[in-house]
Kinemage of the C-alpha trace (Angstrom):
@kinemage 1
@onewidth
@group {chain A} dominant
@subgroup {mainchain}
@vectorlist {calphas} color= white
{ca unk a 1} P -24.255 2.678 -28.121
{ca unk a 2} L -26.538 4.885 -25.896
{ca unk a 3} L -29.907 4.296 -24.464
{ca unk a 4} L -30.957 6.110 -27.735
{ca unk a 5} L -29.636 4.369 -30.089
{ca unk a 6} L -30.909 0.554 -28.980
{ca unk a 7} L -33.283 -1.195 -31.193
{ca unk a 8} L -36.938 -0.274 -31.742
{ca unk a 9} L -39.190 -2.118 -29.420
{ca unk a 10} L -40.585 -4.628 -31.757
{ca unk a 11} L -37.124 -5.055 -33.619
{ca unk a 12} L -39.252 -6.444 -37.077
{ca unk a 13} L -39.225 -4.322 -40.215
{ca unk a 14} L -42.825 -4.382 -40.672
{ca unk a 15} L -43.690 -4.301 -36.846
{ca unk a 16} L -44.323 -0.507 -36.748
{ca unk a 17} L -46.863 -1.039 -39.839
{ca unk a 18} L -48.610 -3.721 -38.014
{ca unk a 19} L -49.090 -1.719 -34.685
{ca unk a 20} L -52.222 0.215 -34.567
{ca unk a 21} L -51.620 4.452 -34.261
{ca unk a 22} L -53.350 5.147 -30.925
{ca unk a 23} L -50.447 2.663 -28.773
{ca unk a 24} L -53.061 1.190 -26.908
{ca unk a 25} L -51.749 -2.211 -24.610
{ca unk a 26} L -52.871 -4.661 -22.487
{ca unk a 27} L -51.650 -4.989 -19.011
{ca unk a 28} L -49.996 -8.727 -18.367
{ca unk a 29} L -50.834 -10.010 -15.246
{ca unk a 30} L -48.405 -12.831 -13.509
{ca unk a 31} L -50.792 -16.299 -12.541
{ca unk a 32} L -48.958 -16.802 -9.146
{ca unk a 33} L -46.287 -14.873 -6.819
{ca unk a 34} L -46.112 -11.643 -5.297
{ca unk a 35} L -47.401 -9.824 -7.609
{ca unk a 36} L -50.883 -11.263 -7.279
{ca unk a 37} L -50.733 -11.787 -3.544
{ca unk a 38} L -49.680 -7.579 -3.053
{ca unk a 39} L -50.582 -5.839 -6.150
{ca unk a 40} L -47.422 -5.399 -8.804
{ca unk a 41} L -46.837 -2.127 -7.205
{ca unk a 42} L -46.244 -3.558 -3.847
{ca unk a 43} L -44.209 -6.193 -4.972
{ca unk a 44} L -41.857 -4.391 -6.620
{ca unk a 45} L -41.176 -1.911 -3.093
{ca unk a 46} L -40.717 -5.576 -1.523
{ca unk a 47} L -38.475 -6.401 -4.322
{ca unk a 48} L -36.643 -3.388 -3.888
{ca unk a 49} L -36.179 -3.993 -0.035
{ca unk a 50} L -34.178 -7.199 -1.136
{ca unk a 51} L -32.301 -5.160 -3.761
{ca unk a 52} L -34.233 -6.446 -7.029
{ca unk a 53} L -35.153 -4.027 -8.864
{ca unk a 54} L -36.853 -5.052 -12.655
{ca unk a 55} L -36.999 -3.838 -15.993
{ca unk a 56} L -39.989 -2.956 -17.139
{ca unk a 57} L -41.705 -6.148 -19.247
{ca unk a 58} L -41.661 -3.881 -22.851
{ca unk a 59} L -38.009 -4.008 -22.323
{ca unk a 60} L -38.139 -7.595 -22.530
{ca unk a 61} L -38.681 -7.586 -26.291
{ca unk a 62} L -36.118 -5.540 -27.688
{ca unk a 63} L -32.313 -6.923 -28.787
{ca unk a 64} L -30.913 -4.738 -26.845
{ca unk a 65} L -32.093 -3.374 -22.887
{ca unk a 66} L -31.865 0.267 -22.394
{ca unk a 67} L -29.134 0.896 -19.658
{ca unk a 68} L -32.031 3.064 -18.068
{ca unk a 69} L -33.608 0.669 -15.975
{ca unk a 70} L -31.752 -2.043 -16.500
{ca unk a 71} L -32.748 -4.468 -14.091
{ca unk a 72} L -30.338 -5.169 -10.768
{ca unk a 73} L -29.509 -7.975 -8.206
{ca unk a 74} L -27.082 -6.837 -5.671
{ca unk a 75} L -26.702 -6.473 -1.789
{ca unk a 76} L -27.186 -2.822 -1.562
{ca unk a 77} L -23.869 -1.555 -1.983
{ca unk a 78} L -22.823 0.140 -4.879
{ca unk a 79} L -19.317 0.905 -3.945
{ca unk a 80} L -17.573 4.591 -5.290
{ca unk a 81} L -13.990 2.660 -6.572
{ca unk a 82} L -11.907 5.646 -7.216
{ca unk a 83} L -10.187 5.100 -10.864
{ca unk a 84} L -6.653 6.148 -9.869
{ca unk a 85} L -6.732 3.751 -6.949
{ca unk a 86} L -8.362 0.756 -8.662
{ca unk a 87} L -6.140 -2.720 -9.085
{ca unk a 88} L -7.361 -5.563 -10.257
{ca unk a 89} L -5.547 -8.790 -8.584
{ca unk a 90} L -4.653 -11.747 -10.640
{ca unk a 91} L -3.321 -14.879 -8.492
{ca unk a 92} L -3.402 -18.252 -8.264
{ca unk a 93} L -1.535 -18.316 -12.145
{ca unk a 94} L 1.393 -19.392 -13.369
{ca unk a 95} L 2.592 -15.521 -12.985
{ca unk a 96} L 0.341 -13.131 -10.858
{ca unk a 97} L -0.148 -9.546 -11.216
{ca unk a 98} L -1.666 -6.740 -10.332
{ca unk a 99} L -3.630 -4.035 -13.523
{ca unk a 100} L -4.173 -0.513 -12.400
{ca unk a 101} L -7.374 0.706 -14.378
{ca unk a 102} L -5.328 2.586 -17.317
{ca unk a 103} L -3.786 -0.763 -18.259
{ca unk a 104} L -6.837 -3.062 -17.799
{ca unk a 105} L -8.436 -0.648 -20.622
{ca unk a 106} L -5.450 -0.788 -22.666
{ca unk a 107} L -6.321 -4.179 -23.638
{ca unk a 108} L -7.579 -5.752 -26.498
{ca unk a 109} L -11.324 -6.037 -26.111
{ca unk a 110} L -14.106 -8.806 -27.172
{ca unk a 111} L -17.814 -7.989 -27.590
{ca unk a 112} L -20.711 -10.210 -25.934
{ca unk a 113} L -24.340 -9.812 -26.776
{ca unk a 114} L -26.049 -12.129 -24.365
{ca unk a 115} L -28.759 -13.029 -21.662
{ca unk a 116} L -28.343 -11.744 -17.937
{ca unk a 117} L -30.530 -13.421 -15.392
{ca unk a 118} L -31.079 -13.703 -11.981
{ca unk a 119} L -30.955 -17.989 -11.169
{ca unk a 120} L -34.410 -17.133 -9.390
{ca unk a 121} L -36.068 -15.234 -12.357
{ca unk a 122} L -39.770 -16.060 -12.421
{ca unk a 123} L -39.874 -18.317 -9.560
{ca unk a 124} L -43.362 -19.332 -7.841
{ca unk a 125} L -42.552 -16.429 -5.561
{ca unk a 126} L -41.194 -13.738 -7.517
{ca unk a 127} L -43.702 -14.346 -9.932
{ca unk a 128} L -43.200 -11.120 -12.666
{ca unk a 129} L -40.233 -12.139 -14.117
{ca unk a 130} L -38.428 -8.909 -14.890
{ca unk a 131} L -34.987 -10.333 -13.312
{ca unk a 132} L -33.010 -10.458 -17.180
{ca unk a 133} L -31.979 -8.370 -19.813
{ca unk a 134} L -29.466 -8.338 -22.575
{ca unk a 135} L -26.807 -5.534 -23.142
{ca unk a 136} L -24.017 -5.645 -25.318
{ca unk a 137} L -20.695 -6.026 -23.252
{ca unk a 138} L -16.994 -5.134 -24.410
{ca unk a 139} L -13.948 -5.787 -22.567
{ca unk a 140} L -10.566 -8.542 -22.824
{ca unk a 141} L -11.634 -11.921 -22.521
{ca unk a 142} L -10.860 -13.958 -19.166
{ca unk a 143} L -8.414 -16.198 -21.308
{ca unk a 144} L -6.411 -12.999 -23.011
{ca unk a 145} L -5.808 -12.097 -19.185
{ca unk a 146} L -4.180 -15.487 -18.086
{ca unk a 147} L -2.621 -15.583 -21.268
{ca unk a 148} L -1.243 -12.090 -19.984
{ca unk a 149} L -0.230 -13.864 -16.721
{ca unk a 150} L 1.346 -16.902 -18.196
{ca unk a 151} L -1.634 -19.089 -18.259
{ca unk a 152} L -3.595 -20.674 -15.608
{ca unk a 153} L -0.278 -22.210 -13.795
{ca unk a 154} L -2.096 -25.158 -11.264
{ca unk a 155} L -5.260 -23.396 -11.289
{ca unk a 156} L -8.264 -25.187 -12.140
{ca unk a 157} L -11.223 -22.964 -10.885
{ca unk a 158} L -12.051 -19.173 -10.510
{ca unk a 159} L -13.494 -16.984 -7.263
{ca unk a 160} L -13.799 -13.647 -8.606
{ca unk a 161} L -14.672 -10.871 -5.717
{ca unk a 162} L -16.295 -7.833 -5.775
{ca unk a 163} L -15.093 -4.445 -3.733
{ca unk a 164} L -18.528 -3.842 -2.252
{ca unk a 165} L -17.214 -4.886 1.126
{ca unk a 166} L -19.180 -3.407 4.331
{ca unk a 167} L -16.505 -4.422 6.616
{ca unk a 168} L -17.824 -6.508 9.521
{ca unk a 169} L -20.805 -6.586 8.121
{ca unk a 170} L -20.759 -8.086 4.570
{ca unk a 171} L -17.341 -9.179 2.776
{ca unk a 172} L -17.479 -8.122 -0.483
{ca unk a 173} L -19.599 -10.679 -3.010
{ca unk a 174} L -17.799 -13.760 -4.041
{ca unk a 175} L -18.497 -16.512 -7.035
{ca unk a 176} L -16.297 -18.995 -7.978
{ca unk a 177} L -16.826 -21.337 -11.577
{ca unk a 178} L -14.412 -23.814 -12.785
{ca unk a 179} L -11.728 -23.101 -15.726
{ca unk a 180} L -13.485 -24.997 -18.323
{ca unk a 181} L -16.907 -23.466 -17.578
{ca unk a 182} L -15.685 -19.975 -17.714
{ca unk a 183} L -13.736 -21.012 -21.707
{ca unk a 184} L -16.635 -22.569 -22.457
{ca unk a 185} L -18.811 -19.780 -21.793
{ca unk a 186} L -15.968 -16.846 -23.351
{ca unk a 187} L -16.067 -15.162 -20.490
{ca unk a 188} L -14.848 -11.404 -20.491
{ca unk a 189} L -14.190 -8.787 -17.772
{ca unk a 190} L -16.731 -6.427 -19.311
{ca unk a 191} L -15.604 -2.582 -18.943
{ca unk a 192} L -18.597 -1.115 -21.694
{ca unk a 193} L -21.854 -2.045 -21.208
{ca unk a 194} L -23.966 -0.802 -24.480
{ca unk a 195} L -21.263 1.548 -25.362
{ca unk a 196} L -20.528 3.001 -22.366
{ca unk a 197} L -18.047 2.785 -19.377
{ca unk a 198} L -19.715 1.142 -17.245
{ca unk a 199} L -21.552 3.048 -14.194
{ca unk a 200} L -21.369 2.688 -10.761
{ca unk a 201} L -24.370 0.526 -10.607
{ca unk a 202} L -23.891 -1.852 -13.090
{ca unk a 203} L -19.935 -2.986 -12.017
{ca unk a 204} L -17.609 0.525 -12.418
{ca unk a 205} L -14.946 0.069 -13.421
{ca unk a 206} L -15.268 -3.813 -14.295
{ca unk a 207} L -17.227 -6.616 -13.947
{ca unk a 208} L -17.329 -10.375 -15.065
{ca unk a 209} L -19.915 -11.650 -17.983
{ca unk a 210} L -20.195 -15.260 -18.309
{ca unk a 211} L -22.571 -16.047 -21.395
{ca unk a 212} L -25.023 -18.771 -20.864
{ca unk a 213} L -24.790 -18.998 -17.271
{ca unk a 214} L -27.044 -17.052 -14.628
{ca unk a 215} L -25.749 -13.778 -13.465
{ca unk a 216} L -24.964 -14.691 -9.669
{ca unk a 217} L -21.349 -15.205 -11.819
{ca unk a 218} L -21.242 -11.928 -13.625
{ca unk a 219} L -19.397 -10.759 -10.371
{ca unk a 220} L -19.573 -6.277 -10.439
{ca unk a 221} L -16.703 -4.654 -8.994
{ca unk a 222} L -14.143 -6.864 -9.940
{ca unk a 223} L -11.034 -6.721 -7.389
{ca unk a 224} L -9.559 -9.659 -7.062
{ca unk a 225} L -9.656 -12.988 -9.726
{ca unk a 226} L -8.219 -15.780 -7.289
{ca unk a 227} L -6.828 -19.082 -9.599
{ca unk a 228} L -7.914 -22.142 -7.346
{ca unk a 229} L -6.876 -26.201 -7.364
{ca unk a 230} L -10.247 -26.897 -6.206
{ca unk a 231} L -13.763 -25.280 -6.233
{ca unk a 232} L -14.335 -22.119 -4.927
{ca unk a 233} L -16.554 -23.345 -1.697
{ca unk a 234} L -17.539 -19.889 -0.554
{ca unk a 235} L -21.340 -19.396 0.876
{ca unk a 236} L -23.359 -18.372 -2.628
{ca unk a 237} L -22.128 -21.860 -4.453
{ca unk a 238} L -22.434 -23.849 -1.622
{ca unk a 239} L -25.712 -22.411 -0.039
{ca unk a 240} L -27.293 -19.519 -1.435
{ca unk a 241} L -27.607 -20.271 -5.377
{ca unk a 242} L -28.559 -23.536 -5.087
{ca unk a 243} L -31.278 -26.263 -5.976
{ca unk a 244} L -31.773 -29.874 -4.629
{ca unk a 245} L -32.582 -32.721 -7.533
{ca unk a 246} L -33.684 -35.976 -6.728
{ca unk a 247} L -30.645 -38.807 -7.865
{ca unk a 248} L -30.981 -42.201 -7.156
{ca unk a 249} L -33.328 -41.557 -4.622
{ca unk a 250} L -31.863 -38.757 -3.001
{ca unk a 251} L -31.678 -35.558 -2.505
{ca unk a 252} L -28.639 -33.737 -3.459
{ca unk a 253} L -27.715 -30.190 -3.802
{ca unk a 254} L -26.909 -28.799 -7.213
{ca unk a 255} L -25.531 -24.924 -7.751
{ca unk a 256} L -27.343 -23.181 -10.437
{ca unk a 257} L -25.244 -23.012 -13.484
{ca unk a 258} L -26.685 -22.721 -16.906
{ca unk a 259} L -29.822 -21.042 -18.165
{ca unk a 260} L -32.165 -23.863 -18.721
{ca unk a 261} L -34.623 -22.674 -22.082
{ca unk a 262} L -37.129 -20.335 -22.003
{ca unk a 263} L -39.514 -17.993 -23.497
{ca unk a 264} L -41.514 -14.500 -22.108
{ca unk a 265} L -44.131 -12.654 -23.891
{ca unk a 266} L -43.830 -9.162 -22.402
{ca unk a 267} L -45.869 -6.779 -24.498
{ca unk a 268} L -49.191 -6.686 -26.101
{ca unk a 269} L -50.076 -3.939 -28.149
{ca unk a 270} L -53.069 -3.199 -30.297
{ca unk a 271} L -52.605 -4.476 -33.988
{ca unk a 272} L -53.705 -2.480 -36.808
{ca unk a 273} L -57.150 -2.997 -38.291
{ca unk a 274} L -57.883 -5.045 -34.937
{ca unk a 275} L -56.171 -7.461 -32.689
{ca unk a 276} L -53.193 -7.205 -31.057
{ca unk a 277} L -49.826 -8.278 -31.520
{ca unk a 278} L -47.896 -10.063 -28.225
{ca unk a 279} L -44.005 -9.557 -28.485
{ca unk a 280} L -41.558 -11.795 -26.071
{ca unk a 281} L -38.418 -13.459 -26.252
{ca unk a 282} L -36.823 -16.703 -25.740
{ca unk a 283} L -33.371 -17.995 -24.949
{ca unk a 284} L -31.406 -20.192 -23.220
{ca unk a 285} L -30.615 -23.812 -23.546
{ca unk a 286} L -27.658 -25.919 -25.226
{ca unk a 287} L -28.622 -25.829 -28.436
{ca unk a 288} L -30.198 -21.931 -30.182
{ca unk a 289} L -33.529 -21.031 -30.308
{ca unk a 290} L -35.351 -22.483 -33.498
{ca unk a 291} L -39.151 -21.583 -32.919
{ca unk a 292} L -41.535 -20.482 -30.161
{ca unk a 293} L -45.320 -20.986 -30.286
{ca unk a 294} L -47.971 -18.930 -28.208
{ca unk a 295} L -51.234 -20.120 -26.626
{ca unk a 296} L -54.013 -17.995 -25.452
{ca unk a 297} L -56.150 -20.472 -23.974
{ca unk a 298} L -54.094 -21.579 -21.111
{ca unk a 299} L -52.249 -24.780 -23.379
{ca unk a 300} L -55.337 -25.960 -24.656
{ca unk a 301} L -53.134 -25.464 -27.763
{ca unk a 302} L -50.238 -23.616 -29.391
{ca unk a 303} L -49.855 -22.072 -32.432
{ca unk a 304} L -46.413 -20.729 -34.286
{ca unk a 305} L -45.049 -17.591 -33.713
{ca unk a 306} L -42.794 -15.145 -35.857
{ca unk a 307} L -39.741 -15.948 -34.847
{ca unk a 308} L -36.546 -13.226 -35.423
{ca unk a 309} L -33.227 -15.065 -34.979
{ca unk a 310} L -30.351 -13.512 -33.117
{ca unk a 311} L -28.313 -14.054 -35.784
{ca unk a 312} L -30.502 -12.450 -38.122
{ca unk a 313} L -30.760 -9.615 -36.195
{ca unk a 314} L -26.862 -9.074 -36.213
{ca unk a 315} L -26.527 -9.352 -40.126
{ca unk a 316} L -29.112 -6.345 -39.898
{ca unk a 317} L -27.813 -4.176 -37.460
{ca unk a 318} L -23.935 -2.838 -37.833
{ca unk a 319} L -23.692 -2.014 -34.527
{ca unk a 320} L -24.348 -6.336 -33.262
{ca unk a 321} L -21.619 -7.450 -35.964
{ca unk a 322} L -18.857 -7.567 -33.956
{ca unk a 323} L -20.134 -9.435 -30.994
{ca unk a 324} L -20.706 -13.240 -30.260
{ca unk a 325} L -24.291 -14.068 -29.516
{ca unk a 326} L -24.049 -16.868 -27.841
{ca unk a 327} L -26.523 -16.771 -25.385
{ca unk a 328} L -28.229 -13.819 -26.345
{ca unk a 329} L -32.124 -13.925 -26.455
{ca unk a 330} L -34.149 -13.866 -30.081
{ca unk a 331} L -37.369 -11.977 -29.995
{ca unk a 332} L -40.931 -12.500 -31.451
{ca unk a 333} L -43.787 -11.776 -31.977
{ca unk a 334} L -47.584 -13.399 -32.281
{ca unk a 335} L -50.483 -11.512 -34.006
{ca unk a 336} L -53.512 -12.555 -32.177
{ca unk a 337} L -57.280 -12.150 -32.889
{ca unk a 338} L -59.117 -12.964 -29.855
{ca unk a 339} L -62.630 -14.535 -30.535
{ca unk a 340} L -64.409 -11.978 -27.968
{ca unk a 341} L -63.989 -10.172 -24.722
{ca unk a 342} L -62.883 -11.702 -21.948
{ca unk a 343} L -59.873 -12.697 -20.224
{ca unk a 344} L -57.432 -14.836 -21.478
{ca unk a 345} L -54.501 -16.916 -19.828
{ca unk a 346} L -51.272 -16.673 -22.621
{ca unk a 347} L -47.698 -18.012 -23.187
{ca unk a 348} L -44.896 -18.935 -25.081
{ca unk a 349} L -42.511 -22.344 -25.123
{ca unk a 350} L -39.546 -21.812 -26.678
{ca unk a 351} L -37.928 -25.170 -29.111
{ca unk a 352} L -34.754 -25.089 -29.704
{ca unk a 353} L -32.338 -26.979 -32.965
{ca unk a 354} L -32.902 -30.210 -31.853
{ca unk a 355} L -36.527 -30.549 -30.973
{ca unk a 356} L -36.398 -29.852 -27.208
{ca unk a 357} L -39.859 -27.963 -25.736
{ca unk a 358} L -39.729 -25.761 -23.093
{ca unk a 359} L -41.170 -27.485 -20.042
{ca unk a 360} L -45.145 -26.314 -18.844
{ca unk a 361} L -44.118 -26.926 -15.477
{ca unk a 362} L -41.213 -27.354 -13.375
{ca unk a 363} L -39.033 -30.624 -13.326
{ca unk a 364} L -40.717 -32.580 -10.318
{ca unk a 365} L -37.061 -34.035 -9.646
{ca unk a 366} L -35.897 -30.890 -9.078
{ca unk a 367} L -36.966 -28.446 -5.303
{ca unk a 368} L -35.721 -25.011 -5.508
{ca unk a 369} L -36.262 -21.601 -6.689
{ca unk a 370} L -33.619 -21.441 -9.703
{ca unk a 371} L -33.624 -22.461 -13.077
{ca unk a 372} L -37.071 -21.811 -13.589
{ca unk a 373} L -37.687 -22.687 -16.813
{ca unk a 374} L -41.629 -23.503 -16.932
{ca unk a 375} L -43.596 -21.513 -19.033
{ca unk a 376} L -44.534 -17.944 -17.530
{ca unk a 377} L -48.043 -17.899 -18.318
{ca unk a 378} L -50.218 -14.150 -18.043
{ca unk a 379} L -53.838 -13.065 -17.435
{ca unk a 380} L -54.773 -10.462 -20.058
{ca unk a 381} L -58.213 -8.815 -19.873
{ca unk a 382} L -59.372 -8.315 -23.488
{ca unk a 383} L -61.853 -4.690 -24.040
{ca unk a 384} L -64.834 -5.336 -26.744
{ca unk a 385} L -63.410 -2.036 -28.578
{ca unk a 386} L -60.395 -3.886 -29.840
{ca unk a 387} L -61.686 -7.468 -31.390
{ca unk a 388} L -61.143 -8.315 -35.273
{ca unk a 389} L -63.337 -6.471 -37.669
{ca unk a 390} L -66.295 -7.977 -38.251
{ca unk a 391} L -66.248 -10.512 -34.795
């Protein structure tokens, strides 16, 4: 699958008929963060300096991100793994090994269609909330390769390291997760990502995916899978990827771990015969995504969205059939006729099976940047040229 063949940008059947000819859209504007203290120009160069880069909010309404542009969260080193040199290092298991490149692609291979997030996305300070996307990853699964080394042996946790290793200056990146979190998850050592090999930015020659948990796991670069008795205590889980929540009265520190649920609108396009039409997505959570509902008046109140299930959208499209969605984002959309001109403060909550609503604020239990899971509201500044006919 190639940048030109993802899905359309509203992913409905009848969203092309509903969008007005001209294209015309509405600029989001983040409520808090960078992005209102610099300008959204300047805080992308900022977020750039830290090696974030985003993907451009449209892109957050389709099934499938666009390689192009797909968004990044790395330490500035992209390392140049030569092919014939690459080995990927298996230990810790009942029977180590070593897989030159040739063999690791050799294997049978599993698809994923999911979510990947930075465990900061949309925080009070990033604000814009263009840290995710969703690609469709192939490669074997993380069991099929202890299964190929005999099983886990006395392993009963993970560290997977990358090779972008500045010598003195940075080891390469390190995350560890425990056994049953990465079967839980299906894990795979993704080699594709959207149909092809994957490039040097995004993890050549491999990389982990972890469904349902926040990318600081999805190691890129994969040299060196290291079976543990104990959790991987190396600075990222301990330290760096980590919130504080209030038990008992205290204060402890919790790593980030699973996406909590969540919703974005992204887009707002004019709507045919007036109006306009706001697309987002939502995902996340334990149980999937059964409805999201939109407010334009800052939660005054909410009203239901168009919801397109993932699952849906894989009996639909030939080219999702193959791959296991969970954790992969559903998108919809919200046709809205504003009652004037003005500007307008919008959002989505996402519910999921079971009656849980996304959260309007943050958990006040819970200090840290990660897992934000409140609702990302937007300014939108609405012309007079595009109200309802007749208003």
């Amino acid at each position: 699958m190639t940048d030109g063949d993802t899905l359309g940008v509203h992913d409905f059947p009848e969203a092309t008929e509903a969008l007005a000819p001209e294209g015309a859209s509405l600029e989001l504007r983040p409520v808090d963060g960078m992005p209102t203290w610099f300008g959204r120009r300047l805080a992308r160069a900022l977020l750039r300096l830290v090696s974030m880069e985003e993907n451009k909010p449209a892109q957050l309404s389709q099934v499938v991100t666009p390689t192009a542009g797909y968004f990044r969260r790395d330490r500035h080193v992209h390392p140049a793994v030569d092919p014939e040199t690459y080995r990927l290092q298996i230990t810790g298991v009942a029977a180590p090994r070593v897989l030159t490149l040739p063999e690791l692609l050799a294997l049978p291979r599993e698809t994923r269609v999911c979510v990947q997030e930075c465990a900061g996305n949309g925080n009070h300070l990033q604000g814009s909330a263009g840290l995710c996307g969703q690609a469709v990853w192939e490669g074997p699964s993380f069991a099929s390769l202890l299964e190929l080394c005999g099983g886990p042996g006395p392993a009963t946790h993970f560290a997977c390291h990358g090779l972008d290793d500045l010598g003195l200056l940075k080891r390469g990146y390190h995350y560890g997760l425990s056994l049953d979190e990465l079967t839980r998850a299906r894990a795979i050592v993704a080699v594709t990502m959207n149909g092809e090999p994957l490039s040097r930015r995004h993890g050549f020659p491999s990389r982990l995916i972890v469904p349902r948990i926040y990318s600081m796991s999805h190691v890129k670069w994969l040299g060196h899978i290291e079976g543990k008795t104990s959790p991987h205590m190396g600075i990222h889980n301990r330290f760096v990827f980590t919130n504080k929540e209030r038990r008992g009265g205290k204060w402890v520190r919790v790593q980030a771990r699973w996406i909590g649920l969540k919703s974005i609108i992204s887009d707002c396009r004019a709507a045919r015969g007036g109006g306009w039409l706001l697309l987002g997505a939502a995902w996340g959570g334990e149980r999937p995504v059964a409805a999201v509902e939109v407010s334009t008046d800052g939660g005054l109140s909410w009203q239901p969205a168009r919801l397109q299930p993932i699952r849906e959208q894989v009996a639909r499209d030939a080219r999702l059939a193959s791959g296991e969605v969970d954790g992969a984002w559903s998108v919809f959309q919200f046709h809205w006729q504003p009652p004037g001109p003005g500007t307008y403060k919008i959002g989505a909550r996402a519910i999921d099976e079971d009656g849980n609503v996304q959260a309007l604020d943050n958990d006040p239990d819970v200090h840290g940047h990660f897992n934000q899971t409140r609702v990302k509201w937007r300014m939108v500044a609405v012309p007079e040229n595009r109200l309802p006919a007749g208003a």
